[in-house]
N, CA, C and O atoms as a Tripos MOL2 file, in Angstrom:
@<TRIPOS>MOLECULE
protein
  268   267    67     0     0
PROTEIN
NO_CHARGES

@<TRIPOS>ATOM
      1 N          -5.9890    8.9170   32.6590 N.3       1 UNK1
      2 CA         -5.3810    8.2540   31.5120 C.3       1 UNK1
      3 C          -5.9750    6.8550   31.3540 C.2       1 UNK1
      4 O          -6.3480    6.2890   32.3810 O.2       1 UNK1
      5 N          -6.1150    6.1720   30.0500 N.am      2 UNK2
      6 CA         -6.6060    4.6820   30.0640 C.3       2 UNK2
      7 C          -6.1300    3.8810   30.7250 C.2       2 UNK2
      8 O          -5.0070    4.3600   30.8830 O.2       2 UNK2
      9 N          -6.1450    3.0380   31.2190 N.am      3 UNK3
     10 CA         -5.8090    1.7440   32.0590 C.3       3 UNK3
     11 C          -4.7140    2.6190   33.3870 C.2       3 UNK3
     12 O          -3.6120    2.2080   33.7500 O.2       3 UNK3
     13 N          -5.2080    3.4930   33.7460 N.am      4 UNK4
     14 CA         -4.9020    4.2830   34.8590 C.3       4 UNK4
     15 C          -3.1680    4.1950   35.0850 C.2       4 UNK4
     16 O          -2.5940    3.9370   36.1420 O.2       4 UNK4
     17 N          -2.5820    4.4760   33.8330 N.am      5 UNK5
     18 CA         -0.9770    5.0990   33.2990 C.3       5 UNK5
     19 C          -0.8180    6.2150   33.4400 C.2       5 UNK5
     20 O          -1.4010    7.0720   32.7760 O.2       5 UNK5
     21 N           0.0010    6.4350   34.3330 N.am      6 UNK6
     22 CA          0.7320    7.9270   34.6440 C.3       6 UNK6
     23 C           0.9300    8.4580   32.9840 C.2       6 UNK6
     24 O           0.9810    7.6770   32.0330 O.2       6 UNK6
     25 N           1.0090    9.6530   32.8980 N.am      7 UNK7
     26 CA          1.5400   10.5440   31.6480 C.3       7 UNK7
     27 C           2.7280    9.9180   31.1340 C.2       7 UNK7
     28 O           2.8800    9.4980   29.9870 O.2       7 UNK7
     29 N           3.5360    9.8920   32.0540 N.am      8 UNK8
     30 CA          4.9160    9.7320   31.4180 C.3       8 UNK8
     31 C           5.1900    8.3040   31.0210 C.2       8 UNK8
     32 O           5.9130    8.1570   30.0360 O.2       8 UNK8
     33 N           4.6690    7.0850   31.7070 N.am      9 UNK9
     34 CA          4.5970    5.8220   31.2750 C.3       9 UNK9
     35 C           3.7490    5.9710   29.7990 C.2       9 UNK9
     36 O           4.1550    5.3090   28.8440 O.2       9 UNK9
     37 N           2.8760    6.6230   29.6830 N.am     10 UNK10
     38 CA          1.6610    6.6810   28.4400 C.3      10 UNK10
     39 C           2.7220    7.2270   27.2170 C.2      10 UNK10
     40 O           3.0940    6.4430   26.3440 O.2      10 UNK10
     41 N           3.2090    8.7730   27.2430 N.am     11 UNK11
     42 CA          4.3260    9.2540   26.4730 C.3      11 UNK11
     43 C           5.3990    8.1920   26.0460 C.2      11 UNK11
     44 O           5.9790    8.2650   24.9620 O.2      11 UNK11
     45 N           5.5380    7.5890   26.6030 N.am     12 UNK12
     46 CA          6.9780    6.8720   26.3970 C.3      12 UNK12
     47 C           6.5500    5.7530   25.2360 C.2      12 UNK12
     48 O           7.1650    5.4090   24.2260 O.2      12 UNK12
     49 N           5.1020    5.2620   25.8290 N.am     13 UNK13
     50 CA          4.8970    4.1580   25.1760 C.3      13 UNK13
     51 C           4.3590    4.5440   23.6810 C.2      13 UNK13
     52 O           4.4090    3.8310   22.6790 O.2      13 UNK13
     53 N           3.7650    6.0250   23.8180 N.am     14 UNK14
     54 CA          3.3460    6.7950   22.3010 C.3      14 UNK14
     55 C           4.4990    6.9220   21.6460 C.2      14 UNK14
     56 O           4.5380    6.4810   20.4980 O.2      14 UNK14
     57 N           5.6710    7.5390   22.2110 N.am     15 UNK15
     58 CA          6.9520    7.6080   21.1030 C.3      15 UNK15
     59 C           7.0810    6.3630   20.5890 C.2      15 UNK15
     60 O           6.7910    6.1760   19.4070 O.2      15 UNK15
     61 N           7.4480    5.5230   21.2410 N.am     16 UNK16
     62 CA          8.1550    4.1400   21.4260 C.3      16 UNK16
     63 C           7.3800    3.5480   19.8120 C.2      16 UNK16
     64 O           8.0030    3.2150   18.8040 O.2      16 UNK16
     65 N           5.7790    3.5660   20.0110 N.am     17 UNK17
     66 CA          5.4520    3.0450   18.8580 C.3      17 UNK17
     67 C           5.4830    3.4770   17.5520 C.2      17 UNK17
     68 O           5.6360    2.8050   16.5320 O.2      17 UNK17
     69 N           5.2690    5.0770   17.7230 N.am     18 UNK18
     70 CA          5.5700    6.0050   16.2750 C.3      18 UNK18
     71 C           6.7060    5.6590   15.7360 C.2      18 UNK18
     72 O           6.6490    5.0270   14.6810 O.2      18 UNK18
     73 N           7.9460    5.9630   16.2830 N.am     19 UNK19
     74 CA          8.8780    6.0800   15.9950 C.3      19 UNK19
     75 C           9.4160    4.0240   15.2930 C.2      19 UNK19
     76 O          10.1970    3.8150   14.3650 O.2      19 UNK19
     77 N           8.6730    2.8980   16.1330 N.am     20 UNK20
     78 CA          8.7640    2.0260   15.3830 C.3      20 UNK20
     79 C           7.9040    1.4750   14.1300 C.2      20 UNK20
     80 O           8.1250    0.5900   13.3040 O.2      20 UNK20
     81 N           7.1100    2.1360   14.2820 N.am     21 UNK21
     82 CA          6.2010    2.4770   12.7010 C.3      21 UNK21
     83 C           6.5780    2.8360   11.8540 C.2      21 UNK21
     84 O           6.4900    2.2780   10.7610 O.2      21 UNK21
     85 N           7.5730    4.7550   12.2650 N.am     22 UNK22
     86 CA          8.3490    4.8090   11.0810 C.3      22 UNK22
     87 C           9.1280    4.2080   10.4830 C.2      22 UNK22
     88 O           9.0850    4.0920    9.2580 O.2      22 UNK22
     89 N          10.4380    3.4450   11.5920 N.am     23 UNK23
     90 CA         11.1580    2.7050   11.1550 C.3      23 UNK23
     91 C          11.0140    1.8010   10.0510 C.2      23 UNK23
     92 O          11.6470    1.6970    9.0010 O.2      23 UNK23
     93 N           9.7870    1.0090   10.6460 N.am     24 UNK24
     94 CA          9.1440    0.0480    9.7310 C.3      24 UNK24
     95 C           8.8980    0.5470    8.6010 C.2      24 UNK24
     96 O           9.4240    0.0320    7.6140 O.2      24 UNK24
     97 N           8.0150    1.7020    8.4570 N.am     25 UNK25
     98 CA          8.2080    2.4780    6.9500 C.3      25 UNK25
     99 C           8.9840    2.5860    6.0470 C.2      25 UNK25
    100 O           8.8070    2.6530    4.8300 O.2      25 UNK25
    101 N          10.2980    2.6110    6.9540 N.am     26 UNK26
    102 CA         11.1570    2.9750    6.3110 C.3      26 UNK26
    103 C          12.0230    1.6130    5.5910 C.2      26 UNK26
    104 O          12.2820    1.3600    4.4150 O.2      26 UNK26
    105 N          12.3160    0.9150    6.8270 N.am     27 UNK27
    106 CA         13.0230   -0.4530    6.2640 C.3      27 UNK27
    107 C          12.0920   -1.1760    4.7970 C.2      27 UNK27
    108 O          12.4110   -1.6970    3.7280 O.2      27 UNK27
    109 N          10.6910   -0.8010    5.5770 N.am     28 UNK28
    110 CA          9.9060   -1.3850    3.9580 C.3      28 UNK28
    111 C          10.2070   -0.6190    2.5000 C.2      28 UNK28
    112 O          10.4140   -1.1400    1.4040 O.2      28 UNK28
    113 N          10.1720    0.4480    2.7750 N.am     29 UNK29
    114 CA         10.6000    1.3830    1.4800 C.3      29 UNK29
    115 C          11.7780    1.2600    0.7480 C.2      29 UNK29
    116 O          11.9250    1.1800   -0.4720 O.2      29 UNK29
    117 N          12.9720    1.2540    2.0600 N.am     30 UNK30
    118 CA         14.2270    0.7120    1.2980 C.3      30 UNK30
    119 C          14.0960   -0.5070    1.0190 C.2      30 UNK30
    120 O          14.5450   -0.6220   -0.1210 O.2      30 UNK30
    121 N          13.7260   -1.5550    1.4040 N.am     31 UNK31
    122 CA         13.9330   -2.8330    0.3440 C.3      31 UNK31
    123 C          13.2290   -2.9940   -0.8350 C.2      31 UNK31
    124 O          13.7210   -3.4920   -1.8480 O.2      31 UNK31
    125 N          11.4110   -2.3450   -0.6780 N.am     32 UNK32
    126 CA         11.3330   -2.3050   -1.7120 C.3      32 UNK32
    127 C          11.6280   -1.3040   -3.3600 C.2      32 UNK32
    128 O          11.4940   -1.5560   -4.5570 O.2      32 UNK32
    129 N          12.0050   -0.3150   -2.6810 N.am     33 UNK33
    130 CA         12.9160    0.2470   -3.4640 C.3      33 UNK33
    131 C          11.2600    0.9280   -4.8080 C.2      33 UNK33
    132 O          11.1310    0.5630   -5.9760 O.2      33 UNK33
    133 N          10.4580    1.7670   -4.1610 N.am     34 UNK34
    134 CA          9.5270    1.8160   -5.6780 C.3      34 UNK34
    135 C           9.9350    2.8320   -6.6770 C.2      34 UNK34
    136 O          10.7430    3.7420   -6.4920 O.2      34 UNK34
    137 N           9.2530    2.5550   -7.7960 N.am     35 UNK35
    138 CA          9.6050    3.7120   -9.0010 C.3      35 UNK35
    139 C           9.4060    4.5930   -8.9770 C.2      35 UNK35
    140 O           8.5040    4.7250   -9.8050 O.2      35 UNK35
    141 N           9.7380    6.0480   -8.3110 N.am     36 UNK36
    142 CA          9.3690    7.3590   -8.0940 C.3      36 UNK36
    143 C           9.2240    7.9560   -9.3050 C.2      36 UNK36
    144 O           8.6050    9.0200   -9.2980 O.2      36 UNK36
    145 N           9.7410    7.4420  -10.6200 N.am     37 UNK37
    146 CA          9.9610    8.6480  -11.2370 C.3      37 UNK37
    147 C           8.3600    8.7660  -12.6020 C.2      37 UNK37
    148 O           7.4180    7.9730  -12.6090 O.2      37 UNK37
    149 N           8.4910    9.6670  -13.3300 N.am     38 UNK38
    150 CA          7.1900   10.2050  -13.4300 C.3      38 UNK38
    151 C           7.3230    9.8640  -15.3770 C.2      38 UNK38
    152 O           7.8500   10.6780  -16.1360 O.2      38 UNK38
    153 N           6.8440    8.7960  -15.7500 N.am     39 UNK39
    154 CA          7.5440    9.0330  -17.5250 C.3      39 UNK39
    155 C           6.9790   10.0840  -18.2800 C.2      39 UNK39
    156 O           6.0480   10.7250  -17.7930 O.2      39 UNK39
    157 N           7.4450   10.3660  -19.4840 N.am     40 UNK40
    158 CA          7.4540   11.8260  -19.9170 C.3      40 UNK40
    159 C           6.0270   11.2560  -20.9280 C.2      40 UNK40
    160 O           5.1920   12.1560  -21.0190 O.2      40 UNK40
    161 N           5.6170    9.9430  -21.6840 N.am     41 UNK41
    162 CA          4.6280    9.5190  -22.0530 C.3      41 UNK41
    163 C           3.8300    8.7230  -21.4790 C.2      41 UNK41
    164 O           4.2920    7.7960  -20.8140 O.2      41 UNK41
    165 N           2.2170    8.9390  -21.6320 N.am     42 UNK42
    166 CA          1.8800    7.9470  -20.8200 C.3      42 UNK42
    167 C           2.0630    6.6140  -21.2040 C.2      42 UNK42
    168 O           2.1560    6.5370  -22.4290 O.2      42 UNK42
    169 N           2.1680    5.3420  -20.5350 N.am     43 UNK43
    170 CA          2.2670    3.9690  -21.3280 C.3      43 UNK43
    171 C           0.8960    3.3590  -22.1910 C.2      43 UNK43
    172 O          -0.2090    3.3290  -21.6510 O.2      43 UNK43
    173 N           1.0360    3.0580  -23.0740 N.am     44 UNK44
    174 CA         -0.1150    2.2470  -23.6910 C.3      44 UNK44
    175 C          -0.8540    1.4050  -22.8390 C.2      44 UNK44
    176 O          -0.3340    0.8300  -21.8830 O.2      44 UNK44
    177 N          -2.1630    1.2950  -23.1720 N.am     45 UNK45
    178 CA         -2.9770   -0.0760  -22.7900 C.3      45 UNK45
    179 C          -2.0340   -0.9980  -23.1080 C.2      45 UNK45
    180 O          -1.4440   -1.1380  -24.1790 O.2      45 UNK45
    181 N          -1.8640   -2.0590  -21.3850 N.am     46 UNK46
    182 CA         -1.8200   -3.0270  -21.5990 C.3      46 UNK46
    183 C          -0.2150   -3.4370  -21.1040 C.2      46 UNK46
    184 O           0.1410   -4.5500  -20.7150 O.2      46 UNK46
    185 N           0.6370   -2.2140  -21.2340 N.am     47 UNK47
    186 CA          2.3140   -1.7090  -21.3570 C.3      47 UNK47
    187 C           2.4830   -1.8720  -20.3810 C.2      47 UNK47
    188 O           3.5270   -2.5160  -20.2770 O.2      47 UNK47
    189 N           1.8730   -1.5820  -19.0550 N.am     48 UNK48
    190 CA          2.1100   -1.5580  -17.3660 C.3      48 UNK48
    191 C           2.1780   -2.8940  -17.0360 C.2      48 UNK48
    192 O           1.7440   -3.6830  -17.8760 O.2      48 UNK48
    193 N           2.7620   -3.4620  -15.6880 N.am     49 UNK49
    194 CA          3.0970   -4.2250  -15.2490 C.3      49 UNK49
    195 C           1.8450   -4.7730  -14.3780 C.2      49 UNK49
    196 O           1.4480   -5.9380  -14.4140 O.2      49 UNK49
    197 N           1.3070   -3.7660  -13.6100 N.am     50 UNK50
    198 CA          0.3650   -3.8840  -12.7000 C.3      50 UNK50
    199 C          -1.4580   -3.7030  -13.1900 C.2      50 UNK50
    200 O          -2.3440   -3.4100  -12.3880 O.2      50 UNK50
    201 N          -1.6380   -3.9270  -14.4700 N.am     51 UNK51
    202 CA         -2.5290   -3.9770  -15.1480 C.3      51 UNK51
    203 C          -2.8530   -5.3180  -14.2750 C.2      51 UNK51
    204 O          -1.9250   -5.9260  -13.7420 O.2      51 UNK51
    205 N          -4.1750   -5.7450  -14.1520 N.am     52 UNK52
    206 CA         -4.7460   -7.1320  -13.7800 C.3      52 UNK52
    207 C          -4.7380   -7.7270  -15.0280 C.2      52 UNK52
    208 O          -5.3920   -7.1850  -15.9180 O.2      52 UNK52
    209 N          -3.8160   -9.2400  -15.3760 N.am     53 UNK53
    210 CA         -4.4090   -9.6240  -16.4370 C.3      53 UNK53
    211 C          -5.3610  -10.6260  -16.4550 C.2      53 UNK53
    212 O          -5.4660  -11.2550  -17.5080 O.2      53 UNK53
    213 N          -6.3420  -11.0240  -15.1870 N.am     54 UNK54
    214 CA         -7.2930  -12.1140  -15.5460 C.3      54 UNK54
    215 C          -8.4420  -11.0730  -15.7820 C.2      54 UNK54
    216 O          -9.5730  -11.5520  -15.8640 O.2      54 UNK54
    217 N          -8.2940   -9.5840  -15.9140 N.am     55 UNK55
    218 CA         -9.5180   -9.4130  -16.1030 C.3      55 UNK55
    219 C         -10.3500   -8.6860  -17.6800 C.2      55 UNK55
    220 O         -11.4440   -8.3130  -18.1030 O.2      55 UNK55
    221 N          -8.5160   -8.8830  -18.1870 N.am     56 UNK56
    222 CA         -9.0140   -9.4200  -19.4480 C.3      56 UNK56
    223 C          -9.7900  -10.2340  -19.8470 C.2      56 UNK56
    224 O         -10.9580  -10.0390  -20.1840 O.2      56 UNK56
    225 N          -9.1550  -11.2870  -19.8380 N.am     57 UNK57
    226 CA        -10.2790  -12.2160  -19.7400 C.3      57 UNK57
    227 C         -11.5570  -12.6630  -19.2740 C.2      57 UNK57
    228 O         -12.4210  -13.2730  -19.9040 O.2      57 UNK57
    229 N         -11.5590  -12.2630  -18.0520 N.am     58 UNK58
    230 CA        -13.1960  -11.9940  -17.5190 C.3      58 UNK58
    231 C         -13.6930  -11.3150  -18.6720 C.2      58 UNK58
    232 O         -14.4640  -12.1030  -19.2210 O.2      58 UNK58
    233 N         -13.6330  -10.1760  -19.3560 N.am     59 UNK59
    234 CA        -14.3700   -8.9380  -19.8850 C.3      59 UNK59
    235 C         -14.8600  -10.3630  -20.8640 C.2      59 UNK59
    236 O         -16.0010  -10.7990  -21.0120 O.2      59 UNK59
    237 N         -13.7180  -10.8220  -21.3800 N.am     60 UNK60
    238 CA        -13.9920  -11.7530  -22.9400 C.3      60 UNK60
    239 C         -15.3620  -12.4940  -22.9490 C.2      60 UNK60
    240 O         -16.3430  -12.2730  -23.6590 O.2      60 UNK60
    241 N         -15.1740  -13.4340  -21.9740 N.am     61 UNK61
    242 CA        -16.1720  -14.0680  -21.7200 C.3      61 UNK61
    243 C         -17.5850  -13.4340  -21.8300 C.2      61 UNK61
    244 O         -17.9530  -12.4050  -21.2640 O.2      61 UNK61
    245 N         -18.2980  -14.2120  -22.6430 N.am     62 UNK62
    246 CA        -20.0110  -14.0710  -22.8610 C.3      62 UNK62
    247 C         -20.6520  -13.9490  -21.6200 C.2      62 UNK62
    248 O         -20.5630  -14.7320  -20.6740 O.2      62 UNK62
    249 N         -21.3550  -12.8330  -21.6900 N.am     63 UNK63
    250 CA        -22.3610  -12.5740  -20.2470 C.3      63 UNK63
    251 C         -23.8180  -13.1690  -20.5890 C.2      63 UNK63
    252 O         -24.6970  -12.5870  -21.2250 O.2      63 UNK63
    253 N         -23.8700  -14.2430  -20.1180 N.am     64 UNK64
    254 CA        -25.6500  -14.8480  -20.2960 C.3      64 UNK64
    255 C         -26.2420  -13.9590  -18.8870 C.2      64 UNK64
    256 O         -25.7660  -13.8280  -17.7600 O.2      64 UNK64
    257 N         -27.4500  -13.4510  -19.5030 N.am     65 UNK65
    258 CA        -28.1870  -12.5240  -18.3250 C.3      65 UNK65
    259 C         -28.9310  -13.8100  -17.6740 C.2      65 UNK65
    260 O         -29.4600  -14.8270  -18.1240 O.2      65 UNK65
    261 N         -28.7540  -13.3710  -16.6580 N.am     66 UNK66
    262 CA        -30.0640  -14.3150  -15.5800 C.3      66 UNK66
    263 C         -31.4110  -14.1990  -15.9920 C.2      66 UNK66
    264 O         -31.6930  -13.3180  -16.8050 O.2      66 UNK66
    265 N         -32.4440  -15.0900  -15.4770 N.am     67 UNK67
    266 CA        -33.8530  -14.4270  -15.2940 C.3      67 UNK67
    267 C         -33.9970  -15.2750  -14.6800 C.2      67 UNK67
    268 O         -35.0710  -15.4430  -14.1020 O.2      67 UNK67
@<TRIPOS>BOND
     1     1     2 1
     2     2     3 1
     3     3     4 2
     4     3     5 am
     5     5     6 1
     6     6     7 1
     7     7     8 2
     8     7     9 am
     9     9    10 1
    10    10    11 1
    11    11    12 2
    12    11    13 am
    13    13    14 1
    14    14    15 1
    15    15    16 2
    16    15    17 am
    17    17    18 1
    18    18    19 1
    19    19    20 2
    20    19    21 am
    21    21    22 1
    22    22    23 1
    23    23    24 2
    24    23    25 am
    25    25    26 1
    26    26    27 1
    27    27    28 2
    28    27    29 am
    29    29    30 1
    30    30    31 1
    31    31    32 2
    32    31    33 am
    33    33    34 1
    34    34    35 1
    35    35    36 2
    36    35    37 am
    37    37    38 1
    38    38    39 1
    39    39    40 2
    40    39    41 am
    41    41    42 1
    42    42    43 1
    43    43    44 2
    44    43    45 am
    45    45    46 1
    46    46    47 1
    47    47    48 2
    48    47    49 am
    49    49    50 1
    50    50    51 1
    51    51    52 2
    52    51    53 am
    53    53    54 1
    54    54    55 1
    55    55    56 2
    56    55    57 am
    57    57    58 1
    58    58    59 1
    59    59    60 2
    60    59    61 am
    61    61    62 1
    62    62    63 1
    63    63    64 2
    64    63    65 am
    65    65    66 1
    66    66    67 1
    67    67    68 2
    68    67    69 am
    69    69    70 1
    70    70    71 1
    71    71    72 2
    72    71    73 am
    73    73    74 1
    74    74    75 1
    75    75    76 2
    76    75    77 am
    77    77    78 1
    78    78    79 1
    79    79    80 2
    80    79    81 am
    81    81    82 1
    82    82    83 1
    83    83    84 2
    84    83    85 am
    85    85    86 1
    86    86    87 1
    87    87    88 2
    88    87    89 am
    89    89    90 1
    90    90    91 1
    91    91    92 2
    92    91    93 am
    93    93    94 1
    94    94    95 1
    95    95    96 2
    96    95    97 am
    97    97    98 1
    98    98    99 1
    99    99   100 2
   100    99   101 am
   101   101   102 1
   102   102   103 1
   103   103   104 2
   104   103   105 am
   105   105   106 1
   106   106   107 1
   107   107   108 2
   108   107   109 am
   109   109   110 1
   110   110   111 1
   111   111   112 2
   112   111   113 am
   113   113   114 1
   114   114   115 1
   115   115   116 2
   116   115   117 am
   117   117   118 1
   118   118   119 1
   119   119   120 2
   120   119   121 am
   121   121   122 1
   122   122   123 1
   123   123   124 2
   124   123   125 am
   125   125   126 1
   126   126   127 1
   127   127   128 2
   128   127   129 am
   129   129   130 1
   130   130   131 1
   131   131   132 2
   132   131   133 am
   133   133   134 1
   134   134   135 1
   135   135   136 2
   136   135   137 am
   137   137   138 1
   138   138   139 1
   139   139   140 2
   140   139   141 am
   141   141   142 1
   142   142   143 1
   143   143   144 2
   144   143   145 am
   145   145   146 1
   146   146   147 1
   147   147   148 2
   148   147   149 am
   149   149   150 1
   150   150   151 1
   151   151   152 2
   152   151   153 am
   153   153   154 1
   154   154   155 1
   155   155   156 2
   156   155   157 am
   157   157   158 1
   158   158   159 1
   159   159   160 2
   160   159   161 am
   161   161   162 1
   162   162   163 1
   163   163   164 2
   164   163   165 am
   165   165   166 1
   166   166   167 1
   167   167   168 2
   168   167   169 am
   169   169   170 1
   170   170   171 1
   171   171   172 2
   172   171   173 am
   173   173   174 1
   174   174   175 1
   175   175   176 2
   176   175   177 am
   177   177   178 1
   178   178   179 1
   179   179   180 2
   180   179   181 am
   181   181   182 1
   182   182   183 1
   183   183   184 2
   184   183   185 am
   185   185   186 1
   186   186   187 1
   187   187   188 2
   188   187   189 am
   189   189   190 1
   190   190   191 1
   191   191   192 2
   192   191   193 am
   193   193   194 1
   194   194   195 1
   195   195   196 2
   196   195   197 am
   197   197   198 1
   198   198   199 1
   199   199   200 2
   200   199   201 am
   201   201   202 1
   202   202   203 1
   203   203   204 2
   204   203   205 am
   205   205   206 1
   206   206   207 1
   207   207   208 2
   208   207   209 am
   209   209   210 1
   210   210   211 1
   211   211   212 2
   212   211   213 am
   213   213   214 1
   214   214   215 1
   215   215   216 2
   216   215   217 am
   217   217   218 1
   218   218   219 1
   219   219   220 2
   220   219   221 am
   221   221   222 1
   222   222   223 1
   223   223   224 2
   224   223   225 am
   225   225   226 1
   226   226   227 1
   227   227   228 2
   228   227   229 am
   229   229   230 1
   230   230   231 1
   231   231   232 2
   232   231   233 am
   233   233   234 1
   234   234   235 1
   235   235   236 2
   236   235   237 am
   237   237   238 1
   238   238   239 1
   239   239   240 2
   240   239   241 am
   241   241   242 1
   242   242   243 1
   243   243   244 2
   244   243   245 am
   245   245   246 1
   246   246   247 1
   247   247   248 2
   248   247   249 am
   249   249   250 1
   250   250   251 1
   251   251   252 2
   252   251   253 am
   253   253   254 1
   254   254   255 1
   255   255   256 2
   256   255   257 am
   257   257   258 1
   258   258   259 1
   259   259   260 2
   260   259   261 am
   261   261   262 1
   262   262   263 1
   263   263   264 2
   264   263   265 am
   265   265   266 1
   266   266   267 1
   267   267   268 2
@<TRIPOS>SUBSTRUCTURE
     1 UNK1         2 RESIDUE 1 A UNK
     2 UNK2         6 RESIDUE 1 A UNK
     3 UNK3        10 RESIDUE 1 A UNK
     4 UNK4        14 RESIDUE 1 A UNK
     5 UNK5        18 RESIDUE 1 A UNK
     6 UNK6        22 RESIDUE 1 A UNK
     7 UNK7        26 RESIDUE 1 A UNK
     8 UNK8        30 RESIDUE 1 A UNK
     9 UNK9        34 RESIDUE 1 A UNK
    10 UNK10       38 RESIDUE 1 A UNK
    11 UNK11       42 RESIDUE 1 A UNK
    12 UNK12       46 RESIDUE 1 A UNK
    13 UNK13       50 RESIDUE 1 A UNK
    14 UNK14       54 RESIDUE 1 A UNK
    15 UNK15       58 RESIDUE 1 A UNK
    16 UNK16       62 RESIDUE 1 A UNK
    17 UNK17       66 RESIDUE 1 A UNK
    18 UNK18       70 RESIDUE 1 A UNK
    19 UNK19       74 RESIDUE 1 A UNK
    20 UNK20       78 RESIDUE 1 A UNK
    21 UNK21       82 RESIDUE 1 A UNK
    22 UNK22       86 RESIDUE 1 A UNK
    23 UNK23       90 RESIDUE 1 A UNK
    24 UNK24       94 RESIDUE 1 A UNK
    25 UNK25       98 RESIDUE 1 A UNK
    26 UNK26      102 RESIDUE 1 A UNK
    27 UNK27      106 RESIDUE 1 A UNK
    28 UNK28      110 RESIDUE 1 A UNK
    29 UNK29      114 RESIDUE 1 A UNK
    30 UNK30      118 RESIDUE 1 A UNK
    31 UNK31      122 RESIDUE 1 A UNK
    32 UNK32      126 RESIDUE 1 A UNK
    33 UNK33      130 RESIDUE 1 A UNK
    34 UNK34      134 RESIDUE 1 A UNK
    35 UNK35      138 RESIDUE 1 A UNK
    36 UNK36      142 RESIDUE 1 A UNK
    37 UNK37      146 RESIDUE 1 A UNK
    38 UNK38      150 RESIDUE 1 A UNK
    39 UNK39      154 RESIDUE 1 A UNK
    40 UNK40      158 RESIDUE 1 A UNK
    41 UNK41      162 RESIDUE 1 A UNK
    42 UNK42      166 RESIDUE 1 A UNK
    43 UNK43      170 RESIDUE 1 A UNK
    44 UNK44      174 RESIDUE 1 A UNK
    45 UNK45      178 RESIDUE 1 A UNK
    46 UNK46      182 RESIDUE 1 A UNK
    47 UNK47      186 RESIDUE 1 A UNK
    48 UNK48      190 RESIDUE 1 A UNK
    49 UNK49      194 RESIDUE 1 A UNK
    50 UNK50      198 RESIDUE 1 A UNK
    51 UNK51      202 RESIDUE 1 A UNK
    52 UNK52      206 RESIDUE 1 A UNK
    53 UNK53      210 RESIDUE 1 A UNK
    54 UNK54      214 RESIDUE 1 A UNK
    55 UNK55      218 RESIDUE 1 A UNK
    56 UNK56      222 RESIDUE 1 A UNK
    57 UNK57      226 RESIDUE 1 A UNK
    58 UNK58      230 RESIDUE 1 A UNK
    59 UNK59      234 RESIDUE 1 A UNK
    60 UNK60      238 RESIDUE 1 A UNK
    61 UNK61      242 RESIDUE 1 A UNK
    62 UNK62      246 RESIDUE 1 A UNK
    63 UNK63      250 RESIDUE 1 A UNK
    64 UNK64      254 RESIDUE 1 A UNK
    65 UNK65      258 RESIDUE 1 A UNK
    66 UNK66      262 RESIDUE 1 A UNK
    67 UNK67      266 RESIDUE 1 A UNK
């Protein structure tokens, strides 16, 4: 075993962390609470929340080509 851990010290310490991973999963999920549900239209350009909006603006801006 790595760092020369009996099985059962190794097991214990594999549950130990899964199981606080999930937790963590979980406490994160319930607080943040996300929108599961699926809308029956899609939203318009622009309608979403999580659209980037500086990159609107990037696009706007004039592209001078290098040389």
């Amino acid at each position: 075993m790595p760092a020369g851990m009996p099985w059962s010290t190794y097991l214990k310490m594999f549950a130990a962390s899964l199981l606080s991973m999930c937790a963590g999963a979980e406490v994160v999920h319930r607080y943040y609470r996300p929108d599961l549900t699926i809308p029956e239209i899609p939203p318009k350009r622009g309608e979403l929340r999580t659209e980037l909006l500086g990159l609107k603006e990037r696009q706007r801006e004039p592209q001078i080509p290098q040389q």
